[in-house]
N, C-alpha and C positions, 0 to 999 in steps of 0.2 A: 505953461507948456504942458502940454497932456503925457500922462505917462508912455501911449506906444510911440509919441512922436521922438521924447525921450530914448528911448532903445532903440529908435531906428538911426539916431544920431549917432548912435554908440558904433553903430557897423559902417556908416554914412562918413562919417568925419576924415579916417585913417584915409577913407578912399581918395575924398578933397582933396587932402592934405598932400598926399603923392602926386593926382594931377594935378598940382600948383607947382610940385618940383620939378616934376618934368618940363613946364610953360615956362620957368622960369632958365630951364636949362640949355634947354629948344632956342628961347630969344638969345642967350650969351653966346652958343656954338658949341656949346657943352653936349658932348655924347653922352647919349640917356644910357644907365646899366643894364646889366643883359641879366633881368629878373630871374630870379629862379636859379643863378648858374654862381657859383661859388659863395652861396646860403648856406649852403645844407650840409650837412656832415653825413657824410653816409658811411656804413659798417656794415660789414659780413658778419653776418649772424648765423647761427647754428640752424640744421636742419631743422624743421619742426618734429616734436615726438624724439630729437636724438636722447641718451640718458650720457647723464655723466660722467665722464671717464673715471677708472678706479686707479689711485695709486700700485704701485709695485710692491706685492711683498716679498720680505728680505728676509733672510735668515734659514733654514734648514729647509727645504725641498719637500721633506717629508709631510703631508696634510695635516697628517694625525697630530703635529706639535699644536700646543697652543699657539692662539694670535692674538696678539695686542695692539689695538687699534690707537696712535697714539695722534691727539691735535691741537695742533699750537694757535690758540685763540685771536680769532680779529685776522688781519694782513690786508695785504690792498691797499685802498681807500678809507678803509678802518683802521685806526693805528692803534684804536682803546683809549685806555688812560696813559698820563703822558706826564712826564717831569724833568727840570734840571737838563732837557733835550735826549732822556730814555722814554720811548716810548712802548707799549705793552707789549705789539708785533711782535717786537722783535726780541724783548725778554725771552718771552712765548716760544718761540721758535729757538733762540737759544738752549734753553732748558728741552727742549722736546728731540732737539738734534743730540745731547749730551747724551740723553737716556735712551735714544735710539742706540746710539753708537756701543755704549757700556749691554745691553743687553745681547748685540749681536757680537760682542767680542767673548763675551760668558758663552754665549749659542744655546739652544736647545729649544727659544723662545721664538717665534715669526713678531715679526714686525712690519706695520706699516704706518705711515703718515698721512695724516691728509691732507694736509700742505707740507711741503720742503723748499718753498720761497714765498717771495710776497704775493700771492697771492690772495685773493679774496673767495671767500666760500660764505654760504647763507648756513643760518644753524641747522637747517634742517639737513644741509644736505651733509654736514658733519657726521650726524648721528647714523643716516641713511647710507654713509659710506660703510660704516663698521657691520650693519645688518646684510650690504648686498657684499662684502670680503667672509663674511661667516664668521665673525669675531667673536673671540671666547669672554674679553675686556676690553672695553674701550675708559683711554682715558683724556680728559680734555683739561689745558694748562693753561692760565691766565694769573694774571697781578693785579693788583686793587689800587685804588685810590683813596682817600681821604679827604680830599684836596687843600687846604690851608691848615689841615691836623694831621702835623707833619710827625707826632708823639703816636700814632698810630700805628701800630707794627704787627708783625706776626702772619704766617702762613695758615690759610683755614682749607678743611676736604668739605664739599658739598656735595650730596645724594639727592635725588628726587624723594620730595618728602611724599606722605604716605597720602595725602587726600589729590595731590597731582600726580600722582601715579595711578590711581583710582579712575581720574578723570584721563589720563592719558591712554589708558586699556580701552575707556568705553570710547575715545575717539576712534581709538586705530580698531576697534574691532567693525566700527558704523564705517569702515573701510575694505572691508575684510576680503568684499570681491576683487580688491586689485592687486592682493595681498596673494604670494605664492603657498611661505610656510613661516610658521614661527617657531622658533627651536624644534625645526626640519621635520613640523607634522605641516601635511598639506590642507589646506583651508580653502581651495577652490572644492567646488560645488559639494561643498559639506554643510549643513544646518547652520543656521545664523547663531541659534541659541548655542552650537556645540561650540562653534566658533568663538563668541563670548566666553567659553568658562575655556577654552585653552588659550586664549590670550590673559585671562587671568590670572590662572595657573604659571601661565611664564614670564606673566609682571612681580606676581610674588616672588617668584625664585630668582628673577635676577634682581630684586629688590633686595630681598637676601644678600644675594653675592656684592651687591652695590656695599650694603652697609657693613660687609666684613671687610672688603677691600679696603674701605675708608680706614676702619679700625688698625689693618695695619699698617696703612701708611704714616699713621700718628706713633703707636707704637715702634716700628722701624727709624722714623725720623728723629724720635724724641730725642738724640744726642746729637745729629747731624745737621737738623733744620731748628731753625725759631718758628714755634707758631703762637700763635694767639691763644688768649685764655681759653678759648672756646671755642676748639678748633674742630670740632664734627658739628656740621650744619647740615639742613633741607631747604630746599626751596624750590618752588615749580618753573627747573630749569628747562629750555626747549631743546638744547644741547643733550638732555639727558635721557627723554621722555624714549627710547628705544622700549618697546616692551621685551625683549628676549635677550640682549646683552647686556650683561653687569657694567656697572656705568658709574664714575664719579668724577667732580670738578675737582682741581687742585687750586684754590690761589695762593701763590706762591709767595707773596708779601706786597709792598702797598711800594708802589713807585717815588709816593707821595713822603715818605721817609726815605733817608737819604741813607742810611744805613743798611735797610733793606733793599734799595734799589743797587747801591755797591755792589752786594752780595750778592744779588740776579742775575747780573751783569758779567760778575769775576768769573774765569775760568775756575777757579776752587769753589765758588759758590755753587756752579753748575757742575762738575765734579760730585762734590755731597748730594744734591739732591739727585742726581742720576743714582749712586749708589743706595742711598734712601730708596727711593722710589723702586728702582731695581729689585730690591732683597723683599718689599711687600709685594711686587708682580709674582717672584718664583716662589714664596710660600701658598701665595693667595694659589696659583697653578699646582704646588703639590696636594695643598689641602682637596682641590678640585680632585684629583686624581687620587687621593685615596679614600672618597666621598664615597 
């Protein structure tokens, strides 16, 4: 058999195959189906070019507070890592509502979330929420897995390490025309090369701000949270890759441990770490302020 006879059988056959069902339907008194009509699942879909709606910030009216952009990892169709019937979603989101809540009852702080149910967002649009809210900090919350190393434990902070952050600035900058401002200099129709060294300039300094932040959330936490031996980590996260807001991952602990996932899970588990996490957001914000 020749190979285009081959391919033509490939498109040829399915066709056969349906007029034979139909002949066959035809002779028994069988009404044939009405093609095409309760196939297809159809959806309303979003305008084209619409952008993506921004959460609500809470907390003090006044601009001038700071804002903390806060996002509870995975939701939707993503549940993450999963154990013992805890799944990460909704650690996630437990722990990011505690901290919401604890921040806006202290007040002086704005707050927003990027999810507050199951829903589903892409990383990018994570990151791209905190840059179009004007976010002073964004921070993003997840729990780990192990999976059958269930002696695994401890909470670790993640930063954008320094050679993807590198590489993060010279993407966003080879983007630079679609780009308004970054740390509120304007970048339309300014020089490519100027453009390159101020997105630079504000990769470094919230790379700064990343790797302080992180610093105190280990130090704040160290009596309230368990972490891991080695709990300030890098790695070229796309969640983080914001050039101009200070940015770090929290994983909270390993789902995969059952002690640790208790403790995710508990109202006092989320409790500590809202306070934790809390008390390095308002130092991290005064240090800004007497910068």
């Amino acid at each position: 058999m020749s190979h285009r006879l081959q391919i033509a059988l490939i498109f040829i056959a399915p066709l056969l195959v349906l007029a034979g069902l139909l002949g066959v339907g035809a002779l028994l008194g069988m009404k044939a189906p009405l093609l095409g009509r309760n196939y297809v699942v159809r959806m309303i879909l979003p305008e084209p070019g619409g952008a993506v709606g921004l959460p609500e910030i809470l907390g003090p009216e006044d601009a001038s507070r700071p804002l903390v952009v806060i996002d509870a990892g995975h939701g939707g169709h993503d549940p993450g890592a999963s154990a013992e019937g805890l799944q990460e979603k909704a650690i996630a989101l437990g722990l990011a509502r505690a901290l919401r809540d604890k921040l806006l009852r202290e007040g002086g702080i704005r707050v927003a979330m990027t999810r507050d149910d199951d829903s589903y967002l892409v990383l990018e649009e994570r990151a791209e929420i905190a840059r179009r809210l004007g976010a002073d900090l964004f921070l993003s919350i997840h729990a780990d897995s192990a999976g059958d190393k269930s002696a695994v434990t401890g909470a670790s902070v993640y930063t954008l390490s320094e050679r993807a952050s590198s590489e993060a600035a010279a993407r966003f900058a080879a983007r630079e025309n679609s780009v308004d401002t970054v740390n509120g200099v304007e970048l339309a129709n300014q020089d490519a090369r100027v453009n390159a060294i101020l997105i630079d300039l504000a990769q470094r300094r919230s790379q700064q701000g990343s790797d302080e932040f992180a610093r105190l959330i280990v130090r704040e936490g160290a009596e309230k949270l368990k972490f891991n031996p080695q709990p300030l980590r890098s790695a070229a996260l796309v969640v983080l890759k914001s050039p101009d807001v200070p940015s770090a991952l929290f994983e909270a602990g390993f789902v995969s441990n059952p002690e640790d996932a208790g403790r995710l899970a508990s109202p006092e588990g989320q409790a500590r770490f809202a306070e934790a996490m809390a008390q390095a957001i308002r130092i991290y914000f005064a240090r800004e302020a007497g910068a």
